[in-house]
Structure formats: structure tokens, C-alpha cells
N, C-alpha and C positions, 0 to 999 in steps of 0.2 A: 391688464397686461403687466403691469408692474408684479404682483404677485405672481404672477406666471413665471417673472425674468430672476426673479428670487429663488421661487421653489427652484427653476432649473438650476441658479449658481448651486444651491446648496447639494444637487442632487449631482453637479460635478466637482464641486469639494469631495463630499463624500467617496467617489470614485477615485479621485485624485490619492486620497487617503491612503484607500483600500488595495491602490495598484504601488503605492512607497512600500505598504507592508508586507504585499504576494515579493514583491523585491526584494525584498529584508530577507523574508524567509528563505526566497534559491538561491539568497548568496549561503546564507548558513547551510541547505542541503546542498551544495555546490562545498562547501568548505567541511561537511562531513566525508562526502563522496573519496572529497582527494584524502581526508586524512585515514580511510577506509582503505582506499588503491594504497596511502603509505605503508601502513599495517599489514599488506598482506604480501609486499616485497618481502624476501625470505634472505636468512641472517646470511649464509654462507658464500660467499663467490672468493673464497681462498679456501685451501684444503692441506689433509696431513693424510698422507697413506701410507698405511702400517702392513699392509698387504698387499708387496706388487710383485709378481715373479719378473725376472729380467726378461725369461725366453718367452713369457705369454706376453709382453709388451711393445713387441718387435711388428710394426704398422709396415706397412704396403713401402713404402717411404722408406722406412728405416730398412726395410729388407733390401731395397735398388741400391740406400747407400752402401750397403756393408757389402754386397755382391759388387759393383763396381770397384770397390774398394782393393777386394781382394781376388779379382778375377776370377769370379766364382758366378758358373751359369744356372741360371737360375731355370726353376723346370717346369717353366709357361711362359707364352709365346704371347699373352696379354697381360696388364693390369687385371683384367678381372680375371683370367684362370689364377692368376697370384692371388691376388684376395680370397678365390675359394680356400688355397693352398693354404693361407694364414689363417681363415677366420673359422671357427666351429658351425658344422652343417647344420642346417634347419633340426634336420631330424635326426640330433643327436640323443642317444640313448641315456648314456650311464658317462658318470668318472669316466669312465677307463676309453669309452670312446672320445670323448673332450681330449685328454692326454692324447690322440694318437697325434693333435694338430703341433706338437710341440716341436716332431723331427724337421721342418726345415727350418724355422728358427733356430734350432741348435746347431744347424749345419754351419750358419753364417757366425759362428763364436768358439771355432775349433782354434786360433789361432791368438796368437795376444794380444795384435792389431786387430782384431775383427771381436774383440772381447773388451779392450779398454773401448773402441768408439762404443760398442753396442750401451755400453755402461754411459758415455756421454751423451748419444743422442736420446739415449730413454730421460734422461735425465731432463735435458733441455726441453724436449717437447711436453714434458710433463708440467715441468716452471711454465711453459705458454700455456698451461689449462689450468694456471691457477694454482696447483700445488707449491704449497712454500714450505712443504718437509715429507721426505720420504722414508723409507727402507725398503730398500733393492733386495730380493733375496736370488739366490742361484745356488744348483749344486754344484762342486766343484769337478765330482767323480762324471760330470756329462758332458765336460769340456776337454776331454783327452783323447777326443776320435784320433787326433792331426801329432799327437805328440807330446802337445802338454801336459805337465802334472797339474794337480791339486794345486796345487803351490804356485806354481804358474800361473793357472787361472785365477786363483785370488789375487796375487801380485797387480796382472792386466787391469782386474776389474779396478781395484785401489786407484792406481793410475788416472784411470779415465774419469773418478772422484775429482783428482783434481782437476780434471778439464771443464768442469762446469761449474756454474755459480748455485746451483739448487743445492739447499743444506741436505745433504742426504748420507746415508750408513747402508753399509750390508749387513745382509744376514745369511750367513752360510746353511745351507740344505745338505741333512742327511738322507738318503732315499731310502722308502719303503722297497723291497726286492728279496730276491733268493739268493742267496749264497755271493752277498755284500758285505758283510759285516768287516772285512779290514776296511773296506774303502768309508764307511761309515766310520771307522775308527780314526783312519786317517783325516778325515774330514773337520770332525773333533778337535783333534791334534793341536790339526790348524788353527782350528776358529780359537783355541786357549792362547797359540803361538800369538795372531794379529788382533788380540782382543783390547778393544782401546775403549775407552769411553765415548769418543766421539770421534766422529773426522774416520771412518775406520770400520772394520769387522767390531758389530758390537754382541752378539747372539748368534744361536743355533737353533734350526728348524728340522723336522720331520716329514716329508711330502711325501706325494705319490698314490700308490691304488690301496688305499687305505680299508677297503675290504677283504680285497684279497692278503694283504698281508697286518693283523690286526695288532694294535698300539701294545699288546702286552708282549709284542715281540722284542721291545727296545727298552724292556726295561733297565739293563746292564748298563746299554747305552746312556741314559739318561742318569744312572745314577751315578756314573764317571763325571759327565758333564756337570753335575752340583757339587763332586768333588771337587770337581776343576776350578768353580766359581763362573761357571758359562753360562750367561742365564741364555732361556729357552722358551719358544713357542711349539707349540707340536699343532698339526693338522689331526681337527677331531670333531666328530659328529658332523662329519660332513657327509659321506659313502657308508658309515658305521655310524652307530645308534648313539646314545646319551652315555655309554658304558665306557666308550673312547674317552669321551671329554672327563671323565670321572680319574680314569688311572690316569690321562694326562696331567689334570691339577693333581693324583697322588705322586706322580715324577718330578712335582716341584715348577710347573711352567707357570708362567707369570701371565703369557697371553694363550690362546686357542685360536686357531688358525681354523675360521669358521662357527663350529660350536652349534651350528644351527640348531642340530635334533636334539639339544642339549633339553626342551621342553619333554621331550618322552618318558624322564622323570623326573618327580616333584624335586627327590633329595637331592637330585643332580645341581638344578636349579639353587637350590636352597645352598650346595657345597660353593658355587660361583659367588653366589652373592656374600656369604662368613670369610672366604678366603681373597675377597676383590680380586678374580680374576678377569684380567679382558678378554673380548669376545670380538676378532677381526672378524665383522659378517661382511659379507660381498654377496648380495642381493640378485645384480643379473648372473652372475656366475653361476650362483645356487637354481638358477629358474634355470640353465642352460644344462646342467647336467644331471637335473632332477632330483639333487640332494631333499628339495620339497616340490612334492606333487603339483600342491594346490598353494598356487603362490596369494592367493585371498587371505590365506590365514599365517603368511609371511610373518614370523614374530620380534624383528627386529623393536616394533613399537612396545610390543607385549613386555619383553627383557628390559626394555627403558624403563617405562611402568613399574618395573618390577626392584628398580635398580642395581637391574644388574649393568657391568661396566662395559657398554656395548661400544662399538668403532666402525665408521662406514668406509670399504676400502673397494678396489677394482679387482684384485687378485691377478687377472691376465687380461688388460682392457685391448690387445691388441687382437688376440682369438676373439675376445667374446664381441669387441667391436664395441667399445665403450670409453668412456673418462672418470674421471672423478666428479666434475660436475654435473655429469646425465644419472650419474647414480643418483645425487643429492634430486635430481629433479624431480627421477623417477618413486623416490620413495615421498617426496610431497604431492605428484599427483595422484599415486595409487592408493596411499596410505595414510596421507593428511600429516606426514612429516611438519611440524611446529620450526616457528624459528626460533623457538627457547629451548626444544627438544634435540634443533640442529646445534646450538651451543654449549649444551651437555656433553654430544659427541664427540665438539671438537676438545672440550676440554680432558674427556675420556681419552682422544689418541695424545695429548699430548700427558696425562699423567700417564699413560702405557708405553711410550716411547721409552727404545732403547738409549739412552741418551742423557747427556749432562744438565745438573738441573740448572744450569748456564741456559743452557740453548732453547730448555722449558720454557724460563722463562723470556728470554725474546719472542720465542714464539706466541706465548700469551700479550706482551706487548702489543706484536702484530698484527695480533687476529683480532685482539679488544675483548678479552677473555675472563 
């Protein structure tokens, strides 16, 4: 018996041992687990949009407010016919059909009051999705259904700058069109007249149906504005092939509004990365108007790789029905976006920003850059 009471202590010693050790061990795979889950939280929950148009920003919300505002009836008898009214249809084709959703947004910013809030509430709601630096852009020649000039509509928006705490700048849009070119000129004028470093008009853009009317039409244009000292982003390789984003960087622009197709040639590619130009891509935007087919082979990651100086922005999250931060989501679930690849990015829109290298750097402060 005695042997018997032995073998057994030793045979639950043994056990006793081998059940501390299995223990040992699920704390450490317990304490890889969590440091796994740490690891694959993702860098970004603050953001920099370098590409937001005012009138594609204009939310369900912001439309009741500014219609209220200014006694102006709005033309649906629900939220949801409004939402159709704002937001780009399933089966939207091309550019040029995404553009048609822009006329009632621009309806609610004929006025100076309905131009300075538009400027604050885009502002503010975007500070609540995390943005902590922007550039507003708008043209000015689309706000003078009601009256106003150019000049006016800049004034308004400037205004409404100060009514918000979001660090943000405009950028004034020259449009793609037929038999514009004073108003394009005028637009110019402007952006030289209020051009500040910060707090202010900092740049000049080119939007609009960028096939129909192609980048080598503004050449004149552009090469005023470097005279002027105005620096410049132009819309390129978005509706139009790698050949836009080419004569764009030869006009002297600093960033491409878009750039997407800019892979359809090597040299194009190879001109972005010797001259560091940036590349405001907007990702659901370009799936929404088919600037790329096949969004599988979406090259924002490809252009990082590649180093070229890419920027994740919304362009019109209020049509397309997005944020800044569903962007960021979206290119981590579909594309395996890195969080050292998302902190490239950010440091990408903040050397791209029109802006004092004051406000650069706070901004890198803030974001832990």
C-alpha cells in the first residue's frame, strides 16, 4: 500500500507540474494574442484632406440647414428623395454623369449667407470626423446664379473660415468649359488678389469634364498663374489618360487632383516621382465614376511602392456618401493599407499642403509624425 500511495503522490506531483506549465504557456499565448490585436489597430483616426470640393460636401443636414436658412424650398417632400437628390445614383456612368449631382448643392450657395455657413458647417462636421486640416476648394464663377460676383463669393467663403475652429484654406477652381476663359481669368485675378499663406485663398485649381474639355486647353492659363507666383493643382488622369497628368506637372503644379491613370505610362510615372509631385487620390470617388474599371487593381498602394507622393482625400464625400475615415478603412480592408503606409500618407498631405511651414509643423506635432 505504501508504494502504491507514493507512486500515486508522485504521479500528481507530476500533473500538478505539467498543469503550472500548460498555464505558463496561455498566459504568454494570451499576452501574444493581445500584443497581435495591438498591432493590427491601424495608425490613423485623425486626417488631412487636400481634396474636398465645398458643393460635393453639402450632407442631407447641411442641405435642411442652409435651405431653412435662407427660405429656400427644397425639391423633395422626404429625407430620402433629398438624399437621392444629393447623393450620386447606383448606376452612374461617367464624370460627367457624377457632376450632374452638383446643381442643388449649388443652389443653397447663391447668396453670401448661404456661402459663408456652407463654408462653416462643412468645416465643423468634418472637425467631428476627425479631420484636423483641410482645403475647401470651390469655383467662384458657380456662385453668381443670385447676384454675386467672384469676389463676393470668395469674400463669403473667407468669412465663414473664421467661424470655425478647423485649420482650413481655400482653393479657388478655375472650370473646364466653352467659352469661359474671362471668368477663368477672373478667377485668377482673384486667387493672386487674396493669396496668403495661410488663414486664407492659398492656390488655384482646374475642375470639371475633363474629357471633354482637355488640359492642353489652359495652357495660357497656367502659365499666368506661375507668373503670378499662384501655386496650382490641376484635375488630371482622372476622365483623361496619363497625358493630362504629364502637361499638368509641365504647367508647373505642385499636386494632381487625382492622377489615377497616371500608371498607363511608365515615363509619366517615372516624371511624378524626379519632379515630387503629389497625387490627391480619392479612391470611392474614382470607383463611383469609373475613372478605374477594376478597382482590384486600384494603384494607390502600387504609387506608395513606388514612391511616388501619394495623398488619401474624399474629393465630394457628401454625393459620394463617405468620410475621411471610411476612406482610410476602406483601402485597409480591400487593399491591406499598413499603418506605416497610412503614416507616409499623412506625412505626404502634410508636405503637400498649401500652407505655412508654421502650421506643417503643428500639424506633425499632432498627428506624432
Amino acid at each position: 500500500m505504501t508504494r502504491k500511495k507514493t507512486l500515486l503522490m508522485v504521479m500528481l506531483l507530476v500533473f500538478s507540474l505539467l498543469m503550472i506549465s500548460c498555464s505558463g504557456n496561455a498566459g504568454e499565448i494570451v499576452q501574444e494574442s493581445a500584443d497581435a490585436s495591438t498591432a493590427s489597430v491601424k495608425y490613423a483616426n485623425q486626417y488631412i484632406d487636400l481634396h474636398l470640393h465645398l458643393d460635393g460636401a453639402i450632407t442631407l443636414d447641411i442641405a435642411k440647414s442652409l435651405a431653412k436658412m435662407q427660405n429656400i424650398d427644397l425639391p423633395a417632400e422626404s429625407d430620402e428623395e433629398l438624399e437621392k437628390l444629393l447623393t450620386v445614383p447606383a448606376d452612374c456612368k461617367s464624370l460627367n454623369d457624377f457632376l450632374k449631382c452638383f446643381d442643388l448643392p449649388l443652389s443653397l450657395m447663391q447668396t453670401p449667407e448661404g456661402m459663408s455657413e456652407a463654408v462653416r458647417l462643412v468645416s465643423d462636421n468634418i472637425k467631428n470626423q476627425g479631420v484636423v486640416y483641410a482645403e475647401l476648394r470651390f469655383a467662384p464663377q458657380s456662385h453668381t446664379q443670385k447676384g454675386m460676383t467672384q469676389e463676393d463669393a470668395i469674400l463669403a467663403a473667407l468669412d465663414g473660415l473664421k467661424k470655425t475652429d478647423l485649420k482650413a484654406n481655400l482653393i479657388l477652381c478655375c472650370m473646364r468649359g466653352e467659352g469661359n476663359e474671362e471668368k477663368n481669368q477672373e478667377t485668377l485675378e482673384l486667387a493672386k488678389k487674396y493669396l496668403v499663406e495661410d488663414g486664407g485663398v492659398v492656390a488655384l485649381d482646374l475642375a470639371g469634364a475633363e474629357a471633354l474639355y482637355p488640359t492642353e486647353n489652359y495652357r495660357e492659363l497656367f502659365a499666368k498663374a506661375s507668373e503670378y507666383g499662384v501655386p496650382f493643382t490641376i484635375h488630371a488622369g482622372e476622365a483623361a489618360g496619363a497625358d493630362s497628368v504629364a502637361l499638368a506637372v509641365e504647367y508647373g503644379a505642385k499636386r494632381i487632383g487625382h492622377g489615377v491613370r497616371s500608371y498607363e505610362k511608365p515615363e509619366v510615372i517615372q516624371l511624378l516621382k524626379e519632379k515630387g509631385v503629389f497625387l490627391e487620390m480619392c479612391p470611392t470617388s474614382n470607383r463611383q465614376t469609373h475613372a478605374i474599371h477594376d478597382m482590384s487593381s486600384y494603384p494607390l498602394i502600387d504609387y506608395l511602392n513606388q514612391g511616388i507622393k501619394v495623398t488619401l482625400n474624399t474629393d465630394d464625400m457628401g454625393i459620394e456618401g463617405t468620410t475621411l475615415a471610411d476612406e482610410y478603412r476602406y483601402m485597409e480592408q480591400e487593399f491591406h493599407l499598413t499603418a506605416e503606409q497610412e503614416k507616409i500618407l499623412l506625412n505626404n498631405a502634410i508636405d503637400g499642403a498649401f500652407t505655412s511651414d508654421e502650421v506643417k509643423r503643428e500639424l506633425r506635432n499632432l498627428l506624432g509624425v
